[in-house]
N, C-alpha and C positions, 0 to 999 in steps of 0.2 A: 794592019801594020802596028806593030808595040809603039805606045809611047815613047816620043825619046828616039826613033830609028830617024828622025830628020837633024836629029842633032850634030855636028861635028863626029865620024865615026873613024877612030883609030885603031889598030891592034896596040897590042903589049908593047910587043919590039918597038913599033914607032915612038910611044909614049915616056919609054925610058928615054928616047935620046934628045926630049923635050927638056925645056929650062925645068933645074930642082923643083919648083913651088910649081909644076904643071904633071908632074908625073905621077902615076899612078900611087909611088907611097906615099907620095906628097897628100893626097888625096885619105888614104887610112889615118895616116896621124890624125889630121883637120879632124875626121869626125872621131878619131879614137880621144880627142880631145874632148867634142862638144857635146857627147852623146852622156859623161858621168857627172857633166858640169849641170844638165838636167836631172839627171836618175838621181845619182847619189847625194844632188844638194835636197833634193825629194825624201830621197831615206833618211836624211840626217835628221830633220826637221818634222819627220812623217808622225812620230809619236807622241811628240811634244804637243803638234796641232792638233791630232785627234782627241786628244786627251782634253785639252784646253779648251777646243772649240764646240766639241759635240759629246765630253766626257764617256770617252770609248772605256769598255773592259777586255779583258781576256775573249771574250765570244765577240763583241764588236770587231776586235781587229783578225781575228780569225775569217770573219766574214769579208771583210777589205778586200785580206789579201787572194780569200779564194773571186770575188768581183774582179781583180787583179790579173789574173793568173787565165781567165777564161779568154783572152786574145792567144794568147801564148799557149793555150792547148789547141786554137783557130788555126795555128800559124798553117798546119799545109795551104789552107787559102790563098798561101804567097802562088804554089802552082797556077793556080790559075790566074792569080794578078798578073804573072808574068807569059801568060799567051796576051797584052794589052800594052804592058808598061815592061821599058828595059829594065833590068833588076837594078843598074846603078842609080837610074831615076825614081824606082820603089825606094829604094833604100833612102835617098836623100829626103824624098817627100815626108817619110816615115819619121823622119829624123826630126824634122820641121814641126811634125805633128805631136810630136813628144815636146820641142820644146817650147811649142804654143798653149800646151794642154797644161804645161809643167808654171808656166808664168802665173796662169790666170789660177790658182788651185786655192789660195786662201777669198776668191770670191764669193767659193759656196762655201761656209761652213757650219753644214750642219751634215745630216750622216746622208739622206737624198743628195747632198749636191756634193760632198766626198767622193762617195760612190760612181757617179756618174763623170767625175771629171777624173778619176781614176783610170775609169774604164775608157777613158779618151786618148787618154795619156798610153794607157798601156799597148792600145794596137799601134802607138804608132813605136812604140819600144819592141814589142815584139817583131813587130814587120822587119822594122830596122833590125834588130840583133841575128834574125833568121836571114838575111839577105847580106849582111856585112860579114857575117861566119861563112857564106857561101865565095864571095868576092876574093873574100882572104886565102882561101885556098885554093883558087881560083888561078889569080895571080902571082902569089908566091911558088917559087919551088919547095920540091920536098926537103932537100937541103936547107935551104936560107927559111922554110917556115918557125922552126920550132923558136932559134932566135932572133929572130923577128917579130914576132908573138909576143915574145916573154918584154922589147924593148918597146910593142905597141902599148903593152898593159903597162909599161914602169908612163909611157907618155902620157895616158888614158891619168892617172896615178896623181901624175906631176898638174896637172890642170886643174885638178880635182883638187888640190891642195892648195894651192893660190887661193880657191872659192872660201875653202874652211880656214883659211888664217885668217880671213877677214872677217869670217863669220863670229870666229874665236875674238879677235881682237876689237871689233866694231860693234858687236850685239852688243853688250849692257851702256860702253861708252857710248854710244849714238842714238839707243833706244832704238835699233834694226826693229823691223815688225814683221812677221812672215809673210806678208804681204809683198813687202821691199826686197828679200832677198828671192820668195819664188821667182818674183819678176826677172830681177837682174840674172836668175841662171837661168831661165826655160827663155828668157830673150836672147842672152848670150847666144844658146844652143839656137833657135830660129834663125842668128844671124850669122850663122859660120855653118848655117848647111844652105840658104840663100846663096852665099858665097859659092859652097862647092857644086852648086847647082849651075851656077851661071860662069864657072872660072875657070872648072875642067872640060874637056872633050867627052867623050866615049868610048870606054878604052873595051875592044871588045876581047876575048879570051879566047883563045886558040881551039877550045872544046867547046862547040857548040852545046846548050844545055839542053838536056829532054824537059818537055812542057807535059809529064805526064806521073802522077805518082809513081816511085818508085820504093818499093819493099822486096830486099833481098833476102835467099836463106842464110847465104852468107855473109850479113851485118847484122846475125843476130844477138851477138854477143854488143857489139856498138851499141845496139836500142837496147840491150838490157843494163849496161853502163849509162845511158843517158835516161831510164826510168830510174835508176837506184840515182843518181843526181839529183834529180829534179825534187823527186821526194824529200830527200836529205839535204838540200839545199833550202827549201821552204818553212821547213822547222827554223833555220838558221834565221831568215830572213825576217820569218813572221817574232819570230819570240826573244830572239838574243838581246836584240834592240828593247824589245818592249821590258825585256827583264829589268836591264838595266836602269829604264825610267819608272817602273811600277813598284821594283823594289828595291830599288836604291837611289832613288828620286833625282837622278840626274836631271838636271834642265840645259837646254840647249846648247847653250857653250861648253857645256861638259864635256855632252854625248859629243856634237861636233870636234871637241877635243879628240878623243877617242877616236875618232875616223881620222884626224889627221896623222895620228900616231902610226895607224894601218897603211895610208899612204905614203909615211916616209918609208916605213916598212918595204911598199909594195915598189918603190921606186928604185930601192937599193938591193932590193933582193928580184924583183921579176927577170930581171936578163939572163942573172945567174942559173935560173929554172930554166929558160930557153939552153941555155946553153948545157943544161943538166940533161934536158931530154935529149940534147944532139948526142949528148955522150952516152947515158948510160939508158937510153932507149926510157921509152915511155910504159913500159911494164912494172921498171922499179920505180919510176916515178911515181906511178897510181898507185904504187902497194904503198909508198911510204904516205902518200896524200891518204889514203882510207884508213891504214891503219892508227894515223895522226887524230883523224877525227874522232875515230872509237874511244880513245881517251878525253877528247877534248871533251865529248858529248857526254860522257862517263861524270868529266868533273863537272860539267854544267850541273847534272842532277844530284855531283853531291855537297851544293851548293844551299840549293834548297833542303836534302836530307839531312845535312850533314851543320848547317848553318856557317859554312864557309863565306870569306868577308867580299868586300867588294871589290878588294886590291887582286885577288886571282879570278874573283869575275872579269876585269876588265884586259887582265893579262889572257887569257883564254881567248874573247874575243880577238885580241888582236892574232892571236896564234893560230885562232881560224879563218881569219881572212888570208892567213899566209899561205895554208895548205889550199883553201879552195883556190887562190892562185894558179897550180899547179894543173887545175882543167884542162889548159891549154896541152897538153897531152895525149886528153882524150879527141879534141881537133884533128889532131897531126897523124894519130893513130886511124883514124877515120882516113885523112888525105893520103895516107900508103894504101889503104887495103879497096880503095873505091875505083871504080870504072873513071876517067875524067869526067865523063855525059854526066855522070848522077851527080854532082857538088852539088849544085841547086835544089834540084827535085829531094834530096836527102833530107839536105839541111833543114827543108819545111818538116820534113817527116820526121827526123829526129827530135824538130821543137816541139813536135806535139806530144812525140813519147814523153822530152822531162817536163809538161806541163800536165800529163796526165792524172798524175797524183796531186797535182798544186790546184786542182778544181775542189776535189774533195778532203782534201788533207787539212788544211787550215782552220775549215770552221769545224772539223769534229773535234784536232785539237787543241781546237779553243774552249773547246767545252771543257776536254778533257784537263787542261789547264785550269781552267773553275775549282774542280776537283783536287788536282795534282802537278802540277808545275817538273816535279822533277821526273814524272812520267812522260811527259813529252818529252825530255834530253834524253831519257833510257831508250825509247821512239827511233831515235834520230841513231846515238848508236848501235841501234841492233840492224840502221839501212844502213851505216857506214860498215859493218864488220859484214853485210851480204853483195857491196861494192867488191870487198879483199877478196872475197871467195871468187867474183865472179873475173876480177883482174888476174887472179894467178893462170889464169887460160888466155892469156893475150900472148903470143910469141915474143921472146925478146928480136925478133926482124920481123916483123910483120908485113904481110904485099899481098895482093892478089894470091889469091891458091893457098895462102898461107894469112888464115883471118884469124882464126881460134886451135889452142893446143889439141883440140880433139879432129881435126882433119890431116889425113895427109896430103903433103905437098903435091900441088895438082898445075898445071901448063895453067899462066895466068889469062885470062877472057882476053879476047881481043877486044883494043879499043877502037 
């Protein structure tokens, strides 16, 4: 018997007609709240530390992030965790374990003990993200998902920015230590998944989930959108940040600055996206999100070619947190064309698709960065310009029987 099957067990319908702070979205905010107040107070701060603590270079943090990224190409592993542990109890535990790993992160620093509390942190970030992507589609309708999504991400956003005005306003005044704010976020996050641990029910989902890998023919175009991500995501992740501090020597309150800018951003514009994809479907959404990138990534490299300043480096960054925003597309896109049984078993198998290239990708262009800096943003635009190719074959109605422009409409699978 899974974990968690003696707990209080609900459906859906029952859970809605529970008090607001007990229902099921009550429950996605909470952690679409606690889960960036660990991660992203992590990334704000991630380069500053490394730098400072264990004097990392270009191949150091290549290697991090590929130590990183090796949960997240683990994740089908959740299949199995979930023939033991109900998924909403993976997910919380997972949560917990991120923001326990996320507190304690300036205890080791040196590149062994980096390493290792990274790699603590990240399963339990992976677990969680692969099981919460499951949930979310899970629960929501295909109506109400895309804006719902886009107001989870503006709330995810909104949390996140409380953290970084403090960090903005209190680091030089108070002499913050990265000690004192890992703490206070990977706490925060341990203590509002505690919470949703002990304060919700078990809400169970009307689709019972298969406990069994699943790989379709027909999600092949899905998994090749979630490999071109992943890839093209991890240039973004490993180097944009690092540019920023390596050569144009932002310190903390800067970079931190700069993340809050993306947040007001992401708060006032993510709904709009939800409600762009209700409209004009999630086809032109991904064209404009890829095509967005190929330039963005374009001017990244001619940055360093070209010796452009730091005022369009910093505006770029924010303009790429806007389009990567826009993922939430390729979700929803997935939640039309999926059997209900597969949410789960998928979700694990998709995280490992975009984690695939984020084992080996990092530390070769790290190297490569050694060498060439604005080689890796050329990198990164030529996965965004094979994203547009591979988007323009997504139906503008996508469903069952109708996954990719290259099939004919065919009677949808019975569920």
């Amino acid at each position: 018997m899974p974990l968690g099957s003696n707990l209080h067990t609900i459906s859906l319908a029952e859970g809605e007609a529970l008090a607001p702070w007990r229902r099921p979205i009550a429950l996605l905010v909470l952690t679409a709240c606690a889960m960036p107040l660990a991660f992203a107070t992590w990334s704000a701060l991630l380069n500053n530390f490394v730098i400072e603590a264990a004097n990392f270079d270009g191949a150091d943090i290549g290697l991090l992030h590929t130590i990183r990224e090796i949960p997240g190409f683990l994740a089908i592993g959740v299949i199995a965790v979930l023939l033991f542990v109900r998924e909403q109890v993976l997910g919380l535990v997972s949560l917990a374990m991120l923001g326990a790993a996320t507190a304690v992160t300036a205890w080791f620093p040196s590149m062994g003990g980096i390493l290792t509390i990274t790699l603590l942190s990240s399963i339990g970030f992976h677990y969680y993200e692969t099981v919460n992507q499951s949930l979310q589609l899970q629960w929501l309708s295909k109506e109400r998902a895309p804006k719902v999504l886009g107001y989870l991400l503006a709330v995810g956003s909104g949390a996140t920015l409380i953290a970084y005005v403090l960090i903005v306003l209190l680091w030089e005044s108070l002499g913050l230590s990265f000690n004192t704010v890992f703490l206070a976020s990977g706490g925060a996050c341990l203590l509002i998944a505690f919470y949703c641990l002990v304060a919700f029910p078990q809400f169970e989902a009307p689709h019972p989930q298969r406990k069994q890998m699943i790989l379709r023919k027909r999600y092949w175009l899905y998994y090749v959108l979630q490999f071109l991500a992943g890839a093209r995501r991890q240039i973004f992740i490993v180097f944009a940040g690092f540019m920023m501090v390596e050569k144009f020597g932002f310190e903390v309150h800067e970079i931190t600055g700069l993340f809050l800018i993306n947040l007001v951003a992401n708060m006032a514009i993510a709904p709009f996206i939800g409600h762009g994809v209700a409209r004009f479907g999630e086809r032109r959404v991904l064209l404009f999100e890829y095509a967005g990138l190929v330039l963005v990534f374009l001017a990244y490299g001619g940055i360093y070619m070209f010796g452009w300043g730091v005022l369009l480096a910093a505006v770029l960054y924010v303009v790429d947190h806007l389009l990567f925003s826009m993922a939430l597309a390729l979700k929803t896109y997935f939640q039309k064309i999926a059997d209900p049984q597969d949410i789960a078993p998928t979700a694990a198998v998709a995280f490992t698709i975009n984690h695939i290239a984020a084992v080996f990708l990092p530390v070769l262009l790290g190297l490569l960065w050694l060498a060439s800096p604005a080689a890796v943003f050329l990198v990164a635009a030529g996965l965004a310009f094979c994203s547009f190719a591979a988007a323009l074959l997504i139906p503008r109605d996508p469903a069952p029987g109708r996954e990719t422009l290259l099939l004919r409409p065919v009677p949808a699978p019975a569920e």
